[in-house]
N, C-alpha and C positions, 0 to 999 in steps of 0.2 A: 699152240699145237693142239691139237685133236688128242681125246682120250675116250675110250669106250666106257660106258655109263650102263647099270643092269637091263635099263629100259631102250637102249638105242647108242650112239652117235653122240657124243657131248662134244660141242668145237668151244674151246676158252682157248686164252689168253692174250696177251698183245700181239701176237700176229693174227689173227681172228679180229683184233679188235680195228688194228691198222686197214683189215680188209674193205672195213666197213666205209672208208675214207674215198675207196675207190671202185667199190660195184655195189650193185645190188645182191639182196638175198633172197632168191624164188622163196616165195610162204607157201606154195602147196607141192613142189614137184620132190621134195627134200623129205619123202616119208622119214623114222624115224629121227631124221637129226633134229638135235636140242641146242640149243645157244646159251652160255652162261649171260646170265641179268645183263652183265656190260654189254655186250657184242649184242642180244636182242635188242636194249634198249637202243643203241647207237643205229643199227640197221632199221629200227623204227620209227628215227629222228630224222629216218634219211641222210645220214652224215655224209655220202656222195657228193652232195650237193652244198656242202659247206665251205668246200673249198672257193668258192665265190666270193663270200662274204673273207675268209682268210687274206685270199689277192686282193680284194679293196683298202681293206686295212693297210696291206704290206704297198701299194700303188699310192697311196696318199702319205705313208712314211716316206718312201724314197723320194717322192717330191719335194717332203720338207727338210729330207735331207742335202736334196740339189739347192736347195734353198738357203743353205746352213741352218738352219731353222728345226735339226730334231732334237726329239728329249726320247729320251730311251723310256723312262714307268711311262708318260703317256701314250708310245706309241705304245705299249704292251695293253695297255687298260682299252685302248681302240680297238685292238687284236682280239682280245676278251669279249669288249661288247658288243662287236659288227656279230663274232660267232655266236654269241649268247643269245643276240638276238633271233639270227637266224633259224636259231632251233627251237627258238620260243614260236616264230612263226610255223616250222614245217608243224611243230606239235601242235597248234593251236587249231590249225588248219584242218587235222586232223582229227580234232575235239568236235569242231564246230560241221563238219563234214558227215560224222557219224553222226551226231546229234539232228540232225537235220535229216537223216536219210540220204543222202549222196554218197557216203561207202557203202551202199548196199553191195553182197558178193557177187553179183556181177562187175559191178564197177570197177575202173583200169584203176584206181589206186590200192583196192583190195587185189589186183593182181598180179603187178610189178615187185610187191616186195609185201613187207612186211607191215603190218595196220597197228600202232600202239597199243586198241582197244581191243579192235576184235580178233587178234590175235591170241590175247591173252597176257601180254609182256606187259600191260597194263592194265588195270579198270578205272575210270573217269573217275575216281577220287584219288588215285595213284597219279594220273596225268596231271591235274589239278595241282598236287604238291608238286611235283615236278617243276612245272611252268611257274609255280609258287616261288620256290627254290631260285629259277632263273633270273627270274622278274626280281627279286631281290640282289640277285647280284647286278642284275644290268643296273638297278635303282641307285644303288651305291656309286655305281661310275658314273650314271649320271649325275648323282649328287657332287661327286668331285670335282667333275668337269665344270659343272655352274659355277661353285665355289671359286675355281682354278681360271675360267674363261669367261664369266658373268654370264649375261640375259642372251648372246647371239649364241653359245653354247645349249643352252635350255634350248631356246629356239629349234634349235638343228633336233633337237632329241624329241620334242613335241610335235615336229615334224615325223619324226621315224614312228611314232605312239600309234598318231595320227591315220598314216598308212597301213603300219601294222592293222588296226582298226577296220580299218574299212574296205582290205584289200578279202574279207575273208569273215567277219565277224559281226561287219554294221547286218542289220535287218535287210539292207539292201547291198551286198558287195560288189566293190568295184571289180572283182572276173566276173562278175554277172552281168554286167552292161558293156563290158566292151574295156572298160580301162583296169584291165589287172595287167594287159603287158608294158603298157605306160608309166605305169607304178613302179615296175620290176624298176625300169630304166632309170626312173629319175631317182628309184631306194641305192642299188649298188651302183650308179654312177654319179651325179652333184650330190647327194646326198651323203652319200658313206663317203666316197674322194675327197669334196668339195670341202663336207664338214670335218671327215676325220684329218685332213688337212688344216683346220682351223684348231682344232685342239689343240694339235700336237703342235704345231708350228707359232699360236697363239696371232694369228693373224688370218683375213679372208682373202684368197688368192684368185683372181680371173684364170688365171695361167691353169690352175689346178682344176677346176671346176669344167677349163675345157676339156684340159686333158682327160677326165673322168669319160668323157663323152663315147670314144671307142669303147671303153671296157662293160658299159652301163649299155651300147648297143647287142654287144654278146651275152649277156643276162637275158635282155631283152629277146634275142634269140631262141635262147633254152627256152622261155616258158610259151613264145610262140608254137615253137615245136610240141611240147605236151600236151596243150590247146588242140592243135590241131589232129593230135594222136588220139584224142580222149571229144574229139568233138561232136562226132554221133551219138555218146552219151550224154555228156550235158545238152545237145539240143533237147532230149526225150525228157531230160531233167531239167528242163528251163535254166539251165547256166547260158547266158548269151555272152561266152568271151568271144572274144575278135576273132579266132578262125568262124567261128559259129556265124558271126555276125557277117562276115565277109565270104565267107563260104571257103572251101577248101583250097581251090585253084588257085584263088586271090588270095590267101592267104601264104600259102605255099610260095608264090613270085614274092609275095612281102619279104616272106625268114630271107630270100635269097639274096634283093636289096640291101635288105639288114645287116646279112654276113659283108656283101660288097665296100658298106658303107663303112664298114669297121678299118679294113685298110684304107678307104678315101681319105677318114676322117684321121688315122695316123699320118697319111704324108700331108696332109691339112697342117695340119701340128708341128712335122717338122719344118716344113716350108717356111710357116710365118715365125717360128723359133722359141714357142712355146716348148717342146722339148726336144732333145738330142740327134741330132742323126741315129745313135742308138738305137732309138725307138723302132728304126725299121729291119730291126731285127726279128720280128713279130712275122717278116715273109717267109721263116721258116716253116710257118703254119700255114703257107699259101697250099700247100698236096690235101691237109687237113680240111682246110675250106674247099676245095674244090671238089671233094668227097660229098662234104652239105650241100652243096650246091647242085650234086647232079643228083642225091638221094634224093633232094626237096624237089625235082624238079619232076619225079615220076609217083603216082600213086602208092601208097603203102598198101606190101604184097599181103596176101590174105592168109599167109601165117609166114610164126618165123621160121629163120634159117634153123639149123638143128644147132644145139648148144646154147641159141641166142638166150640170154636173161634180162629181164625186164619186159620183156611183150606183154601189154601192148605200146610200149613205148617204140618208138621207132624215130622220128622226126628230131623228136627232145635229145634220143643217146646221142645221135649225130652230132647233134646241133653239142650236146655238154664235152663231147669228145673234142671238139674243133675248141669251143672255147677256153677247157683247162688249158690245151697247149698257146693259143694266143694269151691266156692271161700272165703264164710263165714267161714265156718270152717277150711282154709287153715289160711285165715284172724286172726281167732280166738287163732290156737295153735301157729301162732307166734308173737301174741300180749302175750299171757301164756310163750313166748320163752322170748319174750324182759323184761318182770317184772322178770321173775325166775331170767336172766345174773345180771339184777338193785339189785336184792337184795343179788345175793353172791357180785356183786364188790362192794358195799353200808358197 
């Protein structure tokens, strides 16, 4: 709840904090209001966008649930470190973005919300322990995980390092050449599904690794869309991601394939019986997609609608609106998958 504060507007507590799960917070249009340290820090971290990394984690449980195959701590410590990591990335992203000169205050990520640094919610030795802090807990489950699932465990996690690294960090990053939306794809879909499926289940699935495939296409999605929103600036800033590299038009047909390919690639799946008729419970979200579909299909207007938050993102909210509701409901028909196998093999 909100409480008035001598200097302004003070917004705390858990529903302030919850908010932050599901929108952005304008950094400039919000003259006096204040955020208590949680709710700053979280809207800094970008915690909108975590819900990604959450449905990967919960998408690779239920599979190794259809499988008989869960364990309740490891699904939770997958839970822990898909999200741990995720925010290790938004923050670092954001370390390394500033440090570089790419959040300069024109730039769309100083604009959309809230900057950790230049903000003030943090200063790069603050961020530092932060990511510090993280990095230690992720280190821990991964150490468990080796222990717990030996050398093809490390693997998967040396793999996530690996990208983390170089999607954003190496001297040369992969959104600068063209492959940070490829990254996204193969990180939240064979990567977090395929492997957080191998934890938890203690075994490597084909089955799982396909199925990863729709929901690592919707990731895929969102950050083509962001690309595309922000790509008049990184051209001037030498980021050559893939809208840049392909151009806008081409790019734009691309998200649209992408989104298409996401239900292709579900009745792909149920057809050959890799998972449930369930699954096609995800056409809920067909009104949702077809929304992306006709936004990505016309130029982004030269301002927003009134009220809108987040401009200049335009492409990206589309595209992350369409895919939290397919990821629920991708969520949902094979959690309906995994009870239906429990009660014929029961």
């Amino acid at each position: 709840m909100a409480e008035r504060a001598p200097d302004g507007i003070m917004l705390r507590g858990p529903r302030v904090w919850l908010r932050t799960f599901v929108g952005f917070h304008p950094p400039q249009e919000r003259i006096g209001v204040r955020l208590d340290p949680v709710a700053g820090f979280l809207f800094a971290a970008r915690s909108v966008i975590l819900v990604i990394s959450a449905q990967a984690a919960i998408i690779a449980g239920l599979l190794a649930a259809t499988d008989r195959r869960f364990e309740v701590a490891a699904f939770m410590l997958v839970f822990v470190g898909f999200v741990t990591a995720h925010m290790i990335s938004n923050l670092s992203n954001d370390y390394f973005g500033y440090r570089r000169g790419h959040d300069t205050p024109d730039s769309p990520r100083m604009r959309y919300t809230i900057h950790p640094i230049a903000s003030g919610v943090l200063d790069a030795r603050g961020l530092l322990v932060g990511l510090g802090v993280l990095a230690g807990i992720g280190a821990l489950i991964a150490l468990y995980f080796w222990a717990l699932r030996g050398p093809i465990a490390l693997g998967f996690t040396l793999a996530g390092l690996a990208l983390l690294y170089l999607y954003d960090a190496a001297p040369r990053p992969l959104k600068s050449i063209g492959l940070g939306e490829i990254a996204a794809f193969l990180v939240w879909g064979p990567l977090m599904v395929g492997g957080g499926y191998f934890v938890i289940a203690g075994r490597l699935s084909m089955a799982a690794f396909l199925a990863s495939i729709p929901y690592g296409l919707g990731v895929m999605s969102i950050l083509i869309g962001k690309h595309i929103d922000q790509a008049d600036f990184d051209r001037r800033h030498g980021q050559r991601t893939l809208p840049v590299v392909l151009g806008e038009p081409r790019a734009r047909a691309l998200n649209r394939a992408v989104i298409v390919a996401m239900y292709a690639g579900v009745a792909a799946l149920i057809a050959a019986g890799q998972v449930t008729p369930f699954a096609a419970l995800v056409a809920v979200a067909l009104p949702r997609a077809g929304r992306a579909l006709r936004v990505t299909a016309r130029p982004k207007p030269q301002m927003p609608p009134p009220g809108y938050i987040g401009w200049p993102l335009w492409y990206h909210r589309v595209a992350l609106v369409h895919n939290r509701l397919f990821g629920w409901l991708y969520v949902a028909g094979l959690a309906l998958g995994a009870v239906a196998r429990g009660l014929r093999a029961g």
